[in-house]
NUPAFI-436933 format. One record per atom (N, C-alpha, C, O): residue number from 1; x, z, y; atom name. Coordinates in Angstrom, 1 decimal, padded with zeros to 4 digits. Last residue first. Example, Ala and Ser with C-alpha at 12.3 -4.5 7.8 and 13.67 -1.06 7.14 Angstrom:
! NUPAFI-436933
resi: 2, u: 012.8, w: 007.1, v: -002.2, name: N
resi: 2, u: 013.7, w: 007.1, v: -001.1, name: CA
resi: 2, u: 012.9, w: 007.9, v: 000.0, name: C
resi: 2, u: 013.4, w: 008.0, v: 001.1, name: O
resi: 1, u: 013.2, w: 007.8, v: -005.7, name: N
resi: 1, u: 012.3, w: 007.8, v: -004.5, name: CA
resi: 1, u: 013.2, w: 007.8, v: -003.3, name: C
resi: 1, u: 014.2, w: 008.5, v: -003.3, name: O
This chain:
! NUPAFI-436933
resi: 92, u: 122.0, w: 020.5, v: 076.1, name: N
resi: 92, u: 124.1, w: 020.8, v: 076.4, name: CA
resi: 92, u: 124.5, w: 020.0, v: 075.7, name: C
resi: 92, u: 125.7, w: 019.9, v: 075.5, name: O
resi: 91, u: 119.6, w: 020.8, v: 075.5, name: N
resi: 91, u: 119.8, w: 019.3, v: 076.6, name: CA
resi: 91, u: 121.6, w: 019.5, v: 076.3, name: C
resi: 91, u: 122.2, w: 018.5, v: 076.2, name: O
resi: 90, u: 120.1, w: 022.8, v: 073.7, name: N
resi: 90, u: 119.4, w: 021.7, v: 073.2, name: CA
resi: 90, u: 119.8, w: 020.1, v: 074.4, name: C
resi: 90, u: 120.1, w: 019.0, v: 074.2, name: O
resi: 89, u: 120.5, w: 024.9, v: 075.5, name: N
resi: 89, u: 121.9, w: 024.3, v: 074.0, name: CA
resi: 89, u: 121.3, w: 023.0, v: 073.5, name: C
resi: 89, u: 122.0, w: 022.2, v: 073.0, name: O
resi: 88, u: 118.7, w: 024.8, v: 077.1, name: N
resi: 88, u: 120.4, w: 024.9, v: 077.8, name: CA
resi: 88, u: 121.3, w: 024.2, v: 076.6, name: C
resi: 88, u: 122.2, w: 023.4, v: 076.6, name: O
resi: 87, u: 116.6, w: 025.7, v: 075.5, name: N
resi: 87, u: 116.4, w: 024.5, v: 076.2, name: CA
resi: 87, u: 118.3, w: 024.0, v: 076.8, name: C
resi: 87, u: 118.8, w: 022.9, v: 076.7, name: O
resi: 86, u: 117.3, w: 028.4, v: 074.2, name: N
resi: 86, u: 117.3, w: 027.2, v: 073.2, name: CA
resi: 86, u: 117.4, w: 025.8, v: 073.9, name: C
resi: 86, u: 118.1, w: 024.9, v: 073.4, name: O
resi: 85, u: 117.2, w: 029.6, v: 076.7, name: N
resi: 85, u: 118.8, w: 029.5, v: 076.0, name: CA
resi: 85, u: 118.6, w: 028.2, v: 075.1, name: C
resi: 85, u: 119.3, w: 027.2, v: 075.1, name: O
resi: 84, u: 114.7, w: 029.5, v: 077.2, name: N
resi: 84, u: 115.3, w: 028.8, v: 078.4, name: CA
resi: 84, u: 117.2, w: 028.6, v: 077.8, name: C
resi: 84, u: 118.0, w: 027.8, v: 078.3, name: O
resi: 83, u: 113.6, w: 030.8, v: 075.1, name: N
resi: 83, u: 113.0, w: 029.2, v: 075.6, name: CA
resi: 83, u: 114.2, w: 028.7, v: 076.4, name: C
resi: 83, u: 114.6, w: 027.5, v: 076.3, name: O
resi: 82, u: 114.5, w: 032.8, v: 075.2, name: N
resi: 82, u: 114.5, w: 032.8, v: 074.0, name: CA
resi: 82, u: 114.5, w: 031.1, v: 074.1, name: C
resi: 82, u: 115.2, w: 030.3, v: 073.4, name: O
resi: 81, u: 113.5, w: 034.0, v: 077.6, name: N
resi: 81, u: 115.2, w: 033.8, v: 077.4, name: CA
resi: 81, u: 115.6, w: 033.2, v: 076.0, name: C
resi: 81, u: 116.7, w: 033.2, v: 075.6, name: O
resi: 80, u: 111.0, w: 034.1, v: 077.1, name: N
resi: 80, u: 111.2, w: 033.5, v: 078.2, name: CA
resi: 80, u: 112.8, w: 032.9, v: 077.4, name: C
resi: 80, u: 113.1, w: 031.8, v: 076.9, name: O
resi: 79, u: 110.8, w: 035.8, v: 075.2, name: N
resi: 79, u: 110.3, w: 034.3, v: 074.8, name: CA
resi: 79, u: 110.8, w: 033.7, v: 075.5, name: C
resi: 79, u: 111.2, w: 032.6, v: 075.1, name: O
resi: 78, u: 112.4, w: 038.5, v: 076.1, name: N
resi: 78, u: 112.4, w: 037.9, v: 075.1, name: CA
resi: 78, u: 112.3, w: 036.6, v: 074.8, name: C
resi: 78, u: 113.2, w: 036.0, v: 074.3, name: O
resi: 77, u: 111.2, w: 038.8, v: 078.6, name: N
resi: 77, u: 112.4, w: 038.7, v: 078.4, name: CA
resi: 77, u: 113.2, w: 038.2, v: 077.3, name: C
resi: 77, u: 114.3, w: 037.7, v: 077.4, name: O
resi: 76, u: 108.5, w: 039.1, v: 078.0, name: N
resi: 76, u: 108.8, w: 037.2, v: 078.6, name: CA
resi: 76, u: 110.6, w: 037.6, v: 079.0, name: C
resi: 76, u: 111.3, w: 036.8, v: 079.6, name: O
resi: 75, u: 108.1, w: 041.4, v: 076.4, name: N
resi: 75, u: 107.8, w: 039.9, v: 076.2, name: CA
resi: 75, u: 108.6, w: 038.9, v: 076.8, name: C
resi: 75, u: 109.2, w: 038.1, v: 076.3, name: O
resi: 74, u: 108.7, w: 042.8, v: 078.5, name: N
resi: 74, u: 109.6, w: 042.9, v: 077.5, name: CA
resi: 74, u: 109.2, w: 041.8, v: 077.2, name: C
resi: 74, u: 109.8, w: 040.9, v: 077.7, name: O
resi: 73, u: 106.9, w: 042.3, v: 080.5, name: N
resi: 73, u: 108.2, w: 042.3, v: 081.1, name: CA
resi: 73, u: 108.9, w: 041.9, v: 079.7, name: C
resi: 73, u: 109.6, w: 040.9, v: 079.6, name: O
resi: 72, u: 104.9, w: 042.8, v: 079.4, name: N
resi: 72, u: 104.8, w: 042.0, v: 079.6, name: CA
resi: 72, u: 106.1, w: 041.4, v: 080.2, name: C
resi: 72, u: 106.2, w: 040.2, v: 080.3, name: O
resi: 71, u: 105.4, w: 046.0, v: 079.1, name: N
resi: 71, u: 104.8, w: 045.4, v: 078.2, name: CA
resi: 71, u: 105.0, w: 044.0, v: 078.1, name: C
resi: 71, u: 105.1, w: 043.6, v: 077.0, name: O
resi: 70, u: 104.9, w: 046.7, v: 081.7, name: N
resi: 70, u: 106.1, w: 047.0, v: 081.6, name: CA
resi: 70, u: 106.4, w: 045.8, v: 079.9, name: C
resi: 70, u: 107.3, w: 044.9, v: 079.8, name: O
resi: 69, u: 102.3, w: 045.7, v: 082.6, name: N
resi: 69, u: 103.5, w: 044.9, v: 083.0, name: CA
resi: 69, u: 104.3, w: 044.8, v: 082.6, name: C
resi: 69, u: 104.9, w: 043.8, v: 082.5, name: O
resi: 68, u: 100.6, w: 045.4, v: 079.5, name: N
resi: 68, u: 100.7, w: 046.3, v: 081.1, name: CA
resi: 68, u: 102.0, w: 045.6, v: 081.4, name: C
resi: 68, u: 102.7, w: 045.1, v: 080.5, name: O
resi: 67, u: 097.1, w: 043.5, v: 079.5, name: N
resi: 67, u: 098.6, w: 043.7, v: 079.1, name: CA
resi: 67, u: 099.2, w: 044.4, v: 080.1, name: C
resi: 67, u: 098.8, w: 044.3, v: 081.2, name: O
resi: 66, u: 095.2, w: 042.3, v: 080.9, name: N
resi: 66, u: 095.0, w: 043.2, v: 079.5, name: CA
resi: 66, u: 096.1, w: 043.7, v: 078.5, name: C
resi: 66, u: 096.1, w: 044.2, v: 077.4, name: O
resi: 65, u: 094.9, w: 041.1, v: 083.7, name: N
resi: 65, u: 095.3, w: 042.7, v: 083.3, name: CA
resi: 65, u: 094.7, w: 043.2, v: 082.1, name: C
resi: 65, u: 094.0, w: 044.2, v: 082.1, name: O
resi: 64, u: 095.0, w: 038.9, v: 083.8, name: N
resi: 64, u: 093.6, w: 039.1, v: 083.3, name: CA
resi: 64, u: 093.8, w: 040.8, v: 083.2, name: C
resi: 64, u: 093.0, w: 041.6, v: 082.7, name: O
resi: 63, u: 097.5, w: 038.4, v: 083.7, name: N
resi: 63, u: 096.9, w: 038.1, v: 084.9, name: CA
resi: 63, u: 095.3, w: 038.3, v: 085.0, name: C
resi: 63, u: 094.6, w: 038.0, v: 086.0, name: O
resi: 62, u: 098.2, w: 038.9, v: 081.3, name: N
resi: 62, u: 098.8, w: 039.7, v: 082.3, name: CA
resi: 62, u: 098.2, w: 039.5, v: 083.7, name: C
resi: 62, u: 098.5, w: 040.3, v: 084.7, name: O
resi: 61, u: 097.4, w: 036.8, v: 080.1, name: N
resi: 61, u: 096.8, w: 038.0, v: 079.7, name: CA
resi: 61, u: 097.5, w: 039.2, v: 081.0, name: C
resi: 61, u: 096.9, w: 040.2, v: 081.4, name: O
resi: 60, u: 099.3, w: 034.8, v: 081.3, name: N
resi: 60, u: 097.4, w: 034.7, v: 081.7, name: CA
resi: 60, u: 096.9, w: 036.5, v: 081.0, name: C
resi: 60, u: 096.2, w: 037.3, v: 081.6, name: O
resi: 59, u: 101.0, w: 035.2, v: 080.1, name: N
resi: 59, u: 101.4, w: 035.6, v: 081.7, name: CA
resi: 59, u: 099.6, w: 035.6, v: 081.8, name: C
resi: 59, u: 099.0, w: 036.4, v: 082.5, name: O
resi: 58, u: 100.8, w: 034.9, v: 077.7, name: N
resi: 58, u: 101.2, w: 036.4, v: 077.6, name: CA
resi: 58, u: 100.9, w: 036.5, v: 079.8, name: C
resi: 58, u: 100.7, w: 037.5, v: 080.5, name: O
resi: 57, u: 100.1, w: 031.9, v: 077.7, name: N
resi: 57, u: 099.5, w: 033.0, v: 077.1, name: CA
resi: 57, u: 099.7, w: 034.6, v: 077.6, name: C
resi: 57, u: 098.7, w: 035.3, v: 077.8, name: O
resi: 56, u: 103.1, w: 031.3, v: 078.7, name: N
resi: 56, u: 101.7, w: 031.3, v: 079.3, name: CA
resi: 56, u: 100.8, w: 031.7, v: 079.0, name: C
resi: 56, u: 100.1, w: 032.1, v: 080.0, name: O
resi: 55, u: 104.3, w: 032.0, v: 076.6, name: N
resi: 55, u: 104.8, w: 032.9, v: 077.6, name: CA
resi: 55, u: 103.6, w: 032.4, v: 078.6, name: C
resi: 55, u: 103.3, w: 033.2, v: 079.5, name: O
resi: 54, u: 103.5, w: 030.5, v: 074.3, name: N
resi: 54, u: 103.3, w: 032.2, v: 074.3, name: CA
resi: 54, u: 103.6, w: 032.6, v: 075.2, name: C
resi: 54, u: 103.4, w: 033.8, v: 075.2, name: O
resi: 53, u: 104.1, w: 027.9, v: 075.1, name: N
resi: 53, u: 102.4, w: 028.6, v: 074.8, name: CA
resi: 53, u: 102.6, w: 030.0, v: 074.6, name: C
resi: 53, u: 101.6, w: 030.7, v: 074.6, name: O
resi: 52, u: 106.9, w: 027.6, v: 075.1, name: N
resi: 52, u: 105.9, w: 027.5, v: 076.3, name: CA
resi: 52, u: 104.7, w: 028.2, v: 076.0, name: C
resi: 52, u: 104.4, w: 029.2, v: 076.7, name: O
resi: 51, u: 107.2, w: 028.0, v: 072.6, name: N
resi: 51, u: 107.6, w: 029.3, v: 072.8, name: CA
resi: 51, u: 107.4, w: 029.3, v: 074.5, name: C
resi: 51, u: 107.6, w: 030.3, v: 075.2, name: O
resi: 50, u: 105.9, w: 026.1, v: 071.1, name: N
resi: 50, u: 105.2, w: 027.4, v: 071.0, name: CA
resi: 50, u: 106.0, w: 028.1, v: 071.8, name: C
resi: 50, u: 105.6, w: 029.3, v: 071.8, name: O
resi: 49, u: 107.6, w: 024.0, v: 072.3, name: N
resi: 49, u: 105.8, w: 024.1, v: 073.0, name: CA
resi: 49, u: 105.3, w: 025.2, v: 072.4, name: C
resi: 49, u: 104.2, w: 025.6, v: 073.0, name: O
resi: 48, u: 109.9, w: 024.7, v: 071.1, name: N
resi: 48, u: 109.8, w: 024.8, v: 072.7, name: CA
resi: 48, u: 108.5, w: 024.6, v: 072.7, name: C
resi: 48, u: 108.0, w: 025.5, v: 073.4, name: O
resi: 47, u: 109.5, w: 024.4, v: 068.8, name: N
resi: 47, u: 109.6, w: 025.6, v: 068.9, name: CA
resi: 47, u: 109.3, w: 025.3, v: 070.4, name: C
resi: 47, u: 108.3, w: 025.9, v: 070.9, name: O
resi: 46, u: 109.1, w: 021.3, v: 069.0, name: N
resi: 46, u: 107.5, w: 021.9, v: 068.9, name: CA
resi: 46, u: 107.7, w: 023.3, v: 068.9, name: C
resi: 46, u: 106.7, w: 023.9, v: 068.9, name: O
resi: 45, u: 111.7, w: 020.2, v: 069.4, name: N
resi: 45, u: 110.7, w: 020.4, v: 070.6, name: CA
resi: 45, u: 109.1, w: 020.9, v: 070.2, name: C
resi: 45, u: 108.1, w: 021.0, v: 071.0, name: O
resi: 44, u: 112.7, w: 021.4, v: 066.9, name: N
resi: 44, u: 113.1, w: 021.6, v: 068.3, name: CA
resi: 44, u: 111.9, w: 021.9, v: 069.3, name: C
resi: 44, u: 111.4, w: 022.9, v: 069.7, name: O
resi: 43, u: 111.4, w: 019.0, v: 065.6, name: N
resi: 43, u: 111.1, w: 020.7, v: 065.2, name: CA
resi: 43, u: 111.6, w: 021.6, v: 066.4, name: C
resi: 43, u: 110.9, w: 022.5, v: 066.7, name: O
resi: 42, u: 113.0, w: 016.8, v: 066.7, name: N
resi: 42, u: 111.1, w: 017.0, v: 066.9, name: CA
resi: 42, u: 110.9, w: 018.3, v: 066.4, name: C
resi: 42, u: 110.1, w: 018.9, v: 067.1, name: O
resi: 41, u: 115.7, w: 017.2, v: 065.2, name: N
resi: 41, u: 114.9, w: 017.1, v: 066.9, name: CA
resi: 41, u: 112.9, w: 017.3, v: 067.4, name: C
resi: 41, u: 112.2, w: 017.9, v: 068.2, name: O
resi: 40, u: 114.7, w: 017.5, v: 063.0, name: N
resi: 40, u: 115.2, w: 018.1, v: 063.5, name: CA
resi: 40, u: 115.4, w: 019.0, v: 065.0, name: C
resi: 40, u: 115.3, w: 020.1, v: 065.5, name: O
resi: 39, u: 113.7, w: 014.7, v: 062.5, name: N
resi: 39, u: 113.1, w: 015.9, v: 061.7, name: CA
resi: 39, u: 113.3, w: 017.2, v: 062.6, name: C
resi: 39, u: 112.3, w: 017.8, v: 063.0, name: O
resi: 38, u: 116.1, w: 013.3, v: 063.5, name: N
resi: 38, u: 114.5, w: 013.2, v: 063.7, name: CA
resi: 38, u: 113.6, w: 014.3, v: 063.4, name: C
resi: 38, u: 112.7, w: 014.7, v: 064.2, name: O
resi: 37, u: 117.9, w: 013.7, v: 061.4, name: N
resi: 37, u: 117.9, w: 013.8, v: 063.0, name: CA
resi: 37, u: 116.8, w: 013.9, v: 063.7, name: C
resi: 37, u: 116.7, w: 014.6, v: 064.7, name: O
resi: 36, u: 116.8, w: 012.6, v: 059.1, name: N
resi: 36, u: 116.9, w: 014.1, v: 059.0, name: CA
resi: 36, u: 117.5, w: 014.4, v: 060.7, name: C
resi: 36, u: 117.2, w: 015.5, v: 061.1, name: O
resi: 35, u: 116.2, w: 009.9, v: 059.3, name: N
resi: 35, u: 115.1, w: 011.2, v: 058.6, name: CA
resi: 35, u: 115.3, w: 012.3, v: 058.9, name: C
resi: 35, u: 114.5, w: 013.2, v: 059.1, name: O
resi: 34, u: 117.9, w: 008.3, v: 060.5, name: N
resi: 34, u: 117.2, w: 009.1, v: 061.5, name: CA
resi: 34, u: 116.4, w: 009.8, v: 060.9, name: C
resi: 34, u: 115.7, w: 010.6, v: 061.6, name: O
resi: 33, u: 119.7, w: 007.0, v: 058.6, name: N
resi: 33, u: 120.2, w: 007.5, v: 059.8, name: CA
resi: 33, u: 119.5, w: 008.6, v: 060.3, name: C
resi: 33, u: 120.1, w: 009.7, v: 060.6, name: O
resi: 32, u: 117.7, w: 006.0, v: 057.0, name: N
resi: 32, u: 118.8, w: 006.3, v: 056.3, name: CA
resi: 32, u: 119.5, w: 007.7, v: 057.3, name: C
resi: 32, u: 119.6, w: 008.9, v: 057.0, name: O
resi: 31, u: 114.2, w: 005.4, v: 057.8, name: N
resi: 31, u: 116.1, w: 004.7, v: 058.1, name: CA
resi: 31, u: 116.9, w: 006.1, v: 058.1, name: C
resi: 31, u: 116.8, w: 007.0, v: 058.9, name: O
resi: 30, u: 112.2, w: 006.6, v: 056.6, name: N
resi: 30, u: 112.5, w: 005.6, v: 055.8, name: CA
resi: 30, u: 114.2, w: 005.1, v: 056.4, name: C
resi: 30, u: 115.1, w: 004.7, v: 055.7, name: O
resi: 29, u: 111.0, w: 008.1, v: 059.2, name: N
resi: 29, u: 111.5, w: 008.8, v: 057.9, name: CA
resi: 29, u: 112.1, w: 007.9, v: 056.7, name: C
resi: 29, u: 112.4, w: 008.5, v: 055.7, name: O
resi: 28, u: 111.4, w: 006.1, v: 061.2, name: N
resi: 28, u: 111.9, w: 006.8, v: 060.8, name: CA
resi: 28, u: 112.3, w: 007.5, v: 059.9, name: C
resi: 28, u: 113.4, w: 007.6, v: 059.6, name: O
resi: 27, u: 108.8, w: 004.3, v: 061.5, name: N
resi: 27, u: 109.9, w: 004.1, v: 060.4, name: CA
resi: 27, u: 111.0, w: 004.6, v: 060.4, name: C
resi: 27, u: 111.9, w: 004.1, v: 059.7, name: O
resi: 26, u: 107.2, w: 005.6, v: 063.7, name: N
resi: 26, u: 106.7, w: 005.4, v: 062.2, name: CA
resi: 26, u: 107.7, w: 004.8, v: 060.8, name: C
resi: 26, u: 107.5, w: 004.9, v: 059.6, name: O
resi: 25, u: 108.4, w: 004.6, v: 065.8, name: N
resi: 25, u: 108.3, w: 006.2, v: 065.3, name: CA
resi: 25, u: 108.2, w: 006.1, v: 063.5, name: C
resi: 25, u: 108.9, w: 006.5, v: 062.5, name: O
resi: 24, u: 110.8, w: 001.7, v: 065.5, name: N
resi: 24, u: 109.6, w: 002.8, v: 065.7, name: CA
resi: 24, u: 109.1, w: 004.2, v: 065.3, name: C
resi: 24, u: 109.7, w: 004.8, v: 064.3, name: O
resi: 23, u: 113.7, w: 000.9, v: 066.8, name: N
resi: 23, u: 113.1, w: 001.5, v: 065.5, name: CA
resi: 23, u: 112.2, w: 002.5, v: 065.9, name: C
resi: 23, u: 112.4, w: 003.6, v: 066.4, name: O
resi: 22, u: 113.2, w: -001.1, v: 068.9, name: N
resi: 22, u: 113.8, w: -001.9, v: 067.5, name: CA
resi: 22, u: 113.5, w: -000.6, v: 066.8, name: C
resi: 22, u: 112.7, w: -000.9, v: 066.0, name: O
resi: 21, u: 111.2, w: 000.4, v: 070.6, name: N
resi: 21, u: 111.0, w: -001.0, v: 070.5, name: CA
resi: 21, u: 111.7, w: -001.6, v: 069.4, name: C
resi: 21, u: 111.1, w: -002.5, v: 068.8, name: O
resi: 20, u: 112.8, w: 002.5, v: 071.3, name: N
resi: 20, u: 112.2, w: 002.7, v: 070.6, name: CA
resi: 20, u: 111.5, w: 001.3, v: 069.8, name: C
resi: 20, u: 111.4, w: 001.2, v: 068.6, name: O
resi: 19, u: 115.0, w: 001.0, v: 072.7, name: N
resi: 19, u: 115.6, w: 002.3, v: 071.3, name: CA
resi: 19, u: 114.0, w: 002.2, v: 070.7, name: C
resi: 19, u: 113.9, w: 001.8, v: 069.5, name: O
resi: 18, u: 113.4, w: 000.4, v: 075.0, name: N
resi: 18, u: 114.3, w: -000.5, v: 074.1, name: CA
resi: 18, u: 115.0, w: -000.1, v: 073.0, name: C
resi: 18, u: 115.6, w: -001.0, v: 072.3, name: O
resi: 17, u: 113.3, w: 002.6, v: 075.8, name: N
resi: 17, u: 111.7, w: 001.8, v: 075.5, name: CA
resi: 17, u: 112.3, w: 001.1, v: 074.6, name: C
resi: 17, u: 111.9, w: 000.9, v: 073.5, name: O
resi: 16, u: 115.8, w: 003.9, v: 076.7, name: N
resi: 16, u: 114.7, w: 004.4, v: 075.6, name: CA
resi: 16, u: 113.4, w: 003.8, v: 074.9, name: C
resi: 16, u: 112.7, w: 004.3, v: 074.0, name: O
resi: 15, u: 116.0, w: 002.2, v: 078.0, name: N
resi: 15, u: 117.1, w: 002.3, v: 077.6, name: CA
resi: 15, u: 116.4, w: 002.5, v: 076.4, name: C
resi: 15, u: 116.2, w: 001.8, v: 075.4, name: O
resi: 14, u: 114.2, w: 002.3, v: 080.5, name: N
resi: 14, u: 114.0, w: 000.6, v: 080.2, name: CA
resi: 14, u: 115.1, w: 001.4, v: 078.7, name: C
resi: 14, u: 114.5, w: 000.8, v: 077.8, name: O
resi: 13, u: 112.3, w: 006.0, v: 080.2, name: N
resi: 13, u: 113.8, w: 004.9, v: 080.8, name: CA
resi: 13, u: 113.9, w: 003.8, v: 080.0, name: C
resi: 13, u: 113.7, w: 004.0, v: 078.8, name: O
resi: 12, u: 109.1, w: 006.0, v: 080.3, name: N
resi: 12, u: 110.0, w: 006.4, v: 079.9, name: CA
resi: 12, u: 111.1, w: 005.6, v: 080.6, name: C
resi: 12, u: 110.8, w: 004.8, v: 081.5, name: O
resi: 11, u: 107.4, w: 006.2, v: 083.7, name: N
resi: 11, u: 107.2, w: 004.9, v: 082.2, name: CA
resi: 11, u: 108.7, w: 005.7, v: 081.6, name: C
resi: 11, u: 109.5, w: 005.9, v: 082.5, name: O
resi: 10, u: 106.0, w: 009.1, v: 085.3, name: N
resi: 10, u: 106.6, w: 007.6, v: 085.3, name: CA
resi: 10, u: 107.2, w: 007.2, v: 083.9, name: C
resi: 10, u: 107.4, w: 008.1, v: 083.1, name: O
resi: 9, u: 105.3, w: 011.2, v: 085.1, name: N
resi: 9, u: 104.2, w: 010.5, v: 085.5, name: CA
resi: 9, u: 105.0, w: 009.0, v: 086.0, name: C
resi: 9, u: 104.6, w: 008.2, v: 086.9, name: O
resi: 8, u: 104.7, w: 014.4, v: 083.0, name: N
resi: 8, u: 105.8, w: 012.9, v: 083.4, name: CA
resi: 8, u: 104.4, w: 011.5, v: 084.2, name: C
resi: 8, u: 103.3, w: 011.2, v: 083.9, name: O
resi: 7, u: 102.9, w: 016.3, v: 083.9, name: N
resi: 7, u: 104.7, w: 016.3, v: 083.8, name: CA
resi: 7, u: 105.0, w: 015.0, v: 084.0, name: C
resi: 7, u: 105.4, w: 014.5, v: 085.0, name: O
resi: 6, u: 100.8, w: 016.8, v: 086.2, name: N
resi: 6, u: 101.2, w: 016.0, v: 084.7, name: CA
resi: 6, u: 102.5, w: 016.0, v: 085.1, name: C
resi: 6, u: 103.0, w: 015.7, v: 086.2, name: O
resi: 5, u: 099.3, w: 020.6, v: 085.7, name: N
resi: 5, u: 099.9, w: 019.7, v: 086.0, name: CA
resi: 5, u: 100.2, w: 018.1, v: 085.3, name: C
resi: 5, u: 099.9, w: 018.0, v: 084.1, name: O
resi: 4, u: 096.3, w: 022.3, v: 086.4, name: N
resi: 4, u: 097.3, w: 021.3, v: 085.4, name: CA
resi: 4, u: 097.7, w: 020.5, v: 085.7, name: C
resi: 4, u: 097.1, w: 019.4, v: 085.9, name: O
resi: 3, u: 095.4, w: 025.9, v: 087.5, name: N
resi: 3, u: 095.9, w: 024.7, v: 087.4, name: CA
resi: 3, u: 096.4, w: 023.4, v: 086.5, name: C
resi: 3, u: 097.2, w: 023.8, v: 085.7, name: O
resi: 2, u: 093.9, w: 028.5, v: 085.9, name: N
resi: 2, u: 095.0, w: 027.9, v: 086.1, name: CA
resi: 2, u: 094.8, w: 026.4, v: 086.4, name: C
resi: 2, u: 094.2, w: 025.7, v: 085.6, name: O
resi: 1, u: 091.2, w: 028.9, v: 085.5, name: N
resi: 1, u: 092.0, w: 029.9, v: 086.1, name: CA
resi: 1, u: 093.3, w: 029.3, v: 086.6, name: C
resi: 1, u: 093.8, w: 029.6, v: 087.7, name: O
């Protein structure tokens, strides 16, 4: 039904390969610094992939007309603005 995009389709930034390259994913929860920043950040970005997956969810059921607009309006004024305030304070 839907299309798929790829988001990123070029090599992280030389700044970030080189951040990751001295401290790996995997020894995070062990440096002093990044257990609980890490923790943090990454719970962030997995509210943002559920609160992506419910408003494409909710738009596909709406596109399958098993939801009524008015219905579908209130949702994605909700998840939508719920996604796009968390995204604004999160990159701010």
């Amino acid at each position: 039904m839907l299309d798929t995009y790829t988001v990123r389709q070029d090599e992280m930034p030389k700044e970030m390969r080189l951040l990751l390259a001295q401290y790996p994913r995997d020894s995070w929860d062990a440096h002093p610094g990044f257990k609980e920043k890490t923790k943090h950040w990454l719970s962030a970005h997995q509210m943002f992939r559920r609160l992506a997956k419910r408003v494409r969810m909710d738009t596909e059921t709406l596109l399958d007309r098993d939801i009524a607009l008015d219905d579908y309006a209130g949702r994605l004024s909700y998840y939508g603005g719920n996604l796009v305030g968390n995204l604004h304070g999160h990159h701010g």
